[in-house]
Structures are given as C-alpha cells and as structure tokens.
C-alpha positions in Angstrom: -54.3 -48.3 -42.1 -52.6 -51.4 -43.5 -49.8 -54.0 -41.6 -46.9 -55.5 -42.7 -45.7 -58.6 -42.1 -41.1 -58.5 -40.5 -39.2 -60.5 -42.7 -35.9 -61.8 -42.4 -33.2 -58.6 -42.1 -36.3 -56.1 -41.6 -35.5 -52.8 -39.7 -38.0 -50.1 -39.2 -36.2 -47.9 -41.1 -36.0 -49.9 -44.1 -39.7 -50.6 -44.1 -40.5 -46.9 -43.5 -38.4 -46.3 -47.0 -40.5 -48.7 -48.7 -43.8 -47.9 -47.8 -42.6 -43.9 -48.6 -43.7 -42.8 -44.8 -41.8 -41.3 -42.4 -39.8 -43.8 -39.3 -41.9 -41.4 -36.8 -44.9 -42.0 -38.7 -44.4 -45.7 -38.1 -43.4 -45.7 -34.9 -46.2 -43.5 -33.9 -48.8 -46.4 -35.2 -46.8 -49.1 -33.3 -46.8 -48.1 -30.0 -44.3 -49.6 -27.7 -42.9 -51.3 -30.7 -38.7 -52.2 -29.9 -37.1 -51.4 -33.1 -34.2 -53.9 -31.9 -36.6 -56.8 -31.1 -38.0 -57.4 -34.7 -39.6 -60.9 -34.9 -40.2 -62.8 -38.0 -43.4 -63.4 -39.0 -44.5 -60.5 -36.0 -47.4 -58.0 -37.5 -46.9 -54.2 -37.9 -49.4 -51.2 -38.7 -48.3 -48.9 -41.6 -50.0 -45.6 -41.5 -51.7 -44.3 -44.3 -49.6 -42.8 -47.1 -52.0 -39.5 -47.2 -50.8 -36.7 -45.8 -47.5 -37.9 -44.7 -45.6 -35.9 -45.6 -43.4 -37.8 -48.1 -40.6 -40.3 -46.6 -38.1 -39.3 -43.8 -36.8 -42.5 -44.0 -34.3 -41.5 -47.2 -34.0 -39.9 -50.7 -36.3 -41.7 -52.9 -38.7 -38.5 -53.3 -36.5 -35.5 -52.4 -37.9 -32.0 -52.2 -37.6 -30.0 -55.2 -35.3 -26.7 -54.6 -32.9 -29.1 -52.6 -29.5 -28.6 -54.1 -27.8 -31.5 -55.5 -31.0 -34.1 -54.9 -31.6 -34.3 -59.0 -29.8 -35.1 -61.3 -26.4 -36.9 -61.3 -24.7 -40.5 -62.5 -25.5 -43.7 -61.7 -21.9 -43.6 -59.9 -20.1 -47.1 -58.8 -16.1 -47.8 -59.9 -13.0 -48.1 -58.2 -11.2 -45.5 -56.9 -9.4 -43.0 -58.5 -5.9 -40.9 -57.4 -7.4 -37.3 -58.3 -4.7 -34.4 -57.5 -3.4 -31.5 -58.3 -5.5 -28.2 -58.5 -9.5 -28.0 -58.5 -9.6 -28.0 -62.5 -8.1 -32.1 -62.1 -11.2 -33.1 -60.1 -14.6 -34.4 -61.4 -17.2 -31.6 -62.6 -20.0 -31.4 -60.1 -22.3 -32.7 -63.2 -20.2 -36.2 -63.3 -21.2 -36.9 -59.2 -23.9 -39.5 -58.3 -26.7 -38.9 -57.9 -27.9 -38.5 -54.1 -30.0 -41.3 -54.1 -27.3 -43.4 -55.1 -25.0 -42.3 -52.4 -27.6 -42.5 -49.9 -28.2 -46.2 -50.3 -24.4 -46.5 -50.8 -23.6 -44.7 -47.2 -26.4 -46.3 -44.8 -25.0 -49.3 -44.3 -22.5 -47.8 -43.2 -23.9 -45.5 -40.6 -25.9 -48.1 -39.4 -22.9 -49.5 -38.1 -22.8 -47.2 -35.6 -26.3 -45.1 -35.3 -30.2 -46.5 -34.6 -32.8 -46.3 -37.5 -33.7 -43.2 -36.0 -30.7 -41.6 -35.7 -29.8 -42.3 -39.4 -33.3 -40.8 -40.1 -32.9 -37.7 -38.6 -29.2 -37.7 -40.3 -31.4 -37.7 -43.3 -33.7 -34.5 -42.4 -31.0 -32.7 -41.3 -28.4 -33.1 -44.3 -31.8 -32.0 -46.7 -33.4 -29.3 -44.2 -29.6 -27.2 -44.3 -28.8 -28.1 -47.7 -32.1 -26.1 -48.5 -30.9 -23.7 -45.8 -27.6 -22.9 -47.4 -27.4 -23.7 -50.9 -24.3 -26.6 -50.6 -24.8 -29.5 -52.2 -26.5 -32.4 -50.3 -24.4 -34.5 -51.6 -21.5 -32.7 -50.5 -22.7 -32.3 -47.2 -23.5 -36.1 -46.8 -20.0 -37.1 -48.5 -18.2 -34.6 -45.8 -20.2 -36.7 -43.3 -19.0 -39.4 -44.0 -15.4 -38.3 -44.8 -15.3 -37.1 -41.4 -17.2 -39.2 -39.3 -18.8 -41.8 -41.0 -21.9 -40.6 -39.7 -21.2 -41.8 -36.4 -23.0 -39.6 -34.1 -21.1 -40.1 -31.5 -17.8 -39.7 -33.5 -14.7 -38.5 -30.7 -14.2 -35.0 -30.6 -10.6 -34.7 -31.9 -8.6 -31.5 -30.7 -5.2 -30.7 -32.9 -5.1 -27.0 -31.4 -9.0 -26.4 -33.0 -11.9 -28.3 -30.7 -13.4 -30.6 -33.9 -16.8 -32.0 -32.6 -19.7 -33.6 -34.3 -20.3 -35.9 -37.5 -18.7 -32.9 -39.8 -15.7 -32.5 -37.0 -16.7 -28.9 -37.3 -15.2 -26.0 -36.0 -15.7 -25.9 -32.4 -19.3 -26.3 -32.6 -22.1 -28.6 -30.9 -21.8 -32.6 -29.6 -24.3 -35.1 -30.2 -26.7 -35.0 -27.1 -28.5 -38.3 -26.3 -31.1 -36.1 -24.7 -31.8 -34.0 -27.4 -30.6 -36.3 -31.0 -32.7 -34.8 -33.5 -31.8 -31.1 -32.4 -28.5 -32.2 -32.1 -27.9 -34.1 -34.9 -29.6 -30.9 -36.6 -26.8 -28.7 -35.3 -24.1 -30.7 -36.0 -24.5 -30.4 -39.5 -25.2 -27.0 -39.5 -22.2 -26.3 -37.9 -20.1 -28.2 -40.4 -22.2 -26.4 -43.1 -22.8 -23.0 -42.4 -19.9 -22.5 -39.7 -19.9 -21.3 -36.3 -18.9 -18.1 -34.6 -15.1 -19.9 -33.9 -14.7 -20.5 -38.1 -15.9 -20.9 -41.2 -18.5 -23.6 -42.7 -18.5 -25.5 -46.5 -20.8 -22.8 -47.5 -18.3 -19.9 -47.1 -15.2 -22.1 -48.2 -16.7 -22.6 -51.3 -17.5 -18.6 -51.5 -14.1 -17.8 -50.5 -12.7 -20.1 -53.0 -14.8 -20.6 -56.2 -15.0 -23.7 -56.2 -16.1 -27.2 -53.8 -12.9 -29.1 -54.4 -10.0 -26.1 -52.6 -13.0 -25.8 -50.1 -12.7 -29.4 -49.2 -9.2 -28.7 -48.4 -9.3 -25.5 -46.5 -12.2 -27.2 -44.9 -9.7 -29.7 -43.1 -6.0 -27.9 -43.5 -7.2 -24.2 -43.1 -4.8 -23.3 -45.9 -4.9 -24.5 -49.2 -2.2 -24.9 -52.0 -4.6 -24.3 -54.7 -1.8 -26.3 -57.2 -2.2 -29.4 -54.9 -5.1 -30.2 -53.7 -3.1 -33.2 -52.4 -0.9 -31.4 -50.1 -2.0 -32.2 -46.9 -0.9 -28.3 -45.4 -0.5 -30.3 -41.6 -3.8 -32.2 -42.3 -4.8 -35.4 -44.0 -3.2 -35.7 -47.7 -5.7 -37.3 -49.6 -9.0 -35.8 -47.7 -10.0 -34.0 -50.8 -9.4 -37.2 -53.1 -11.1 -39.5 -50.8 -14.2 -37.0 -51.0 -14.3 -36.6 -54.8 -14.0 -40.2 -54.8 -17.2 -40.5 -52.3 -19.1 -38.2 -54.8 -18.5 -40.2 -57.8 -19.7 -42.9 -55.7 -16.4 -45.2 -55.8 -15.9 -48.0 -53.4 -12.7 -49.0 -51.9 -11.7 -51.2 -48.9 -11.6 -49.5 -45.6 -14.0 -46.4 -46.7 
C-alpha cells in the first residue's frame, strides 16, 4: 500500500481515476476519511492496484463488450443546428469517444452529486449498457440531456410521472438510503423501460435508428421528416443530444 499526498483541487474521486482504483477501494483504506474536508498537504493510503478490479472512478479502461466505450472522435466544436429526418444527423462512427464525453460531463454532475454518486453514475451507465446493447454514450448523453446527472433531478409530471436522471417513464426515484441501487435503477429504467412504457433500447428497435428514438423517447410520437418537431415536447431535444455526442460545447448546456 502506497499514500498520496491532497493537493490543491483534489477530490477523492479524481485521485481514484488516477491511481486506476476504484472510489470504494479508496475509501475502504481511509477509514473515517470526509471526502468534503480534504486538506492540503493531509496524507492518504492508496490500495494496491492488484486485484482491483480496474477503475470505478471513470472510463479510462472500459470493459471490452461495452457498447460504444471504443472507438470514436476526439469530439470538441461548437454547436451545430442538425434537423430534419435521422439520415441529417451525425453517423454513430463520427460521435466522441466515451472517454471524451465522460471527462467533458463530470464537471458538470459534480455540480450537483458527491464523488460517490457520480461513481456509481459511472457503473451503472456501463453495467446496463452491457445489459442492453445501447450505446454508453447514448445512455450518458440522455443523462445528461435530461437531468444533467442530477440525482435528485424533480420528477416532472406533463400527464406521464417522469422520474429519475433519464426522466423515465414512470419508473424509480433516487433514494438517499439506498443510492447505488437506485441510481442503478434509474438508468435502467430510462434504458430498458418499465412496465408503464418503453426504454432507449426498444425505441431504437421500433425505429431503426438512435436519432427518431431520441425523439419518441421525449414526444411519444415522432415525425420521422423532422426530427425537430417538438410533437408537444421540447423542439430541439434531439439536436441538443446529437450535439452532446459529437461532444460540442455551448453556453447553458
């Protein structure tokens, strides 16, 4: 076991990434360690790398089999006004890769979640993307187009009950008590769908395609001409998401 010296901006998830263990490995070697009272300068046991696992923490080693985690652009660019049918959106090939739009999304979940939470945000997005056969980057992208990966994102109700980080339909809350199984359900319910409605994965069976899924996804109908008609939803959800896979910036995102 070696130790590791907080430096300035340190977070324990962030040094779990580094040193390629797992945030539970490194809390379990700091016991009684407050994630949100980092000194500088303060001393911390890292875990041996043997055996770990690989890291929790985010993407730099994903699993093979996991759809979507090889392969991809570098991403970056401004944002682009994509519309009208499926055929007028970037090829899956042309996305970022996930490592890329991991690093480019975590700072902005950890505006509103804990190291852990963000962590388990990350197991969860891998562990049902292996599950189902969507895209991780699709299902971190719809994350983030929905909630920001807020865990405790509102539950909005428009005549469907839309709960969860993926606002899915009527499925499962985040639960303080339970956050990793919840978190976990969340996106599975966003995903693979619940026993009220349909999930990405059947979307994009139903339709061909991710893009017309996107949009049945938040409208529940889709005018497979334009992608941009909103069908009573939000007008430019699908654009905004193709954006987020090229890995675009834009102010306000």
């Amino acid at each position: 076991m070696s130790t590791y010296t907080i430096k300035q901006g340190d977070t324990l998830f962030e040094i779990a990434k580094k040193s390629n263990i797992s945030l539970e490995q490194l809390e379990a070697a700091n016991p009684g360690l407050d994630p949100k009272k980092l000194q500088l300068g303060q001393v911390i046991k890292l875990p041996s790398k043997s055996n770990n696992g690989g890291n929790q923490g985010g993407p730099q080693n994903p699993a093979k089999g996991i759809p979507g985690s090889h392969g991809g652009t570098n991403g970056g660019g401004n944002y682009v006004n994509y519309g009208g049918p499926a055929s007028n959106f970037p090829n899956p090939s042309q996305w970022a890769t996930y490592d890329f739009l991991w690093k480019q999304n975590y700072r902005l979940m950890k505006l509103n979640d804990s190291d852990s939470e963000v962590a388990q945000i990350h197991q969860a997005i891998e562990k049902v993307a292996s599950e189902s056969g969507v895209d991780v980057r699709v299902i971190l992208c719809i994350i983030m187009q929905e909630s920001g990966g807020n865990v405790r994102v509102r539950t909005t109700n428009n005549g469907v009950r839309n709960p969860g980080i993926m606002q899915s339909h009527n499925g499962v809350e985040f639960d303080p008590a339970k956050p990793a199984a919840s978190i976990l359900q969340m996106v599975r319910d966003g995903t693979e769908g619940t026993k009220s409605g349909p999930g990405l994965k059947q979307l994009r069976a139903k339709h061909g395609n991710y893009y017309t899924a996107f949009r049945a996804y938040n409208s529940g109908s889709v005018n497979e001409k334009d992608l941009n008609d909103p069908v009573g939803a939000t007008a430019d959800y699908v654009q905004k998401t193709a954006n987020r896979l090229m890995g675009h910036s834009w102010k306000g995102m």
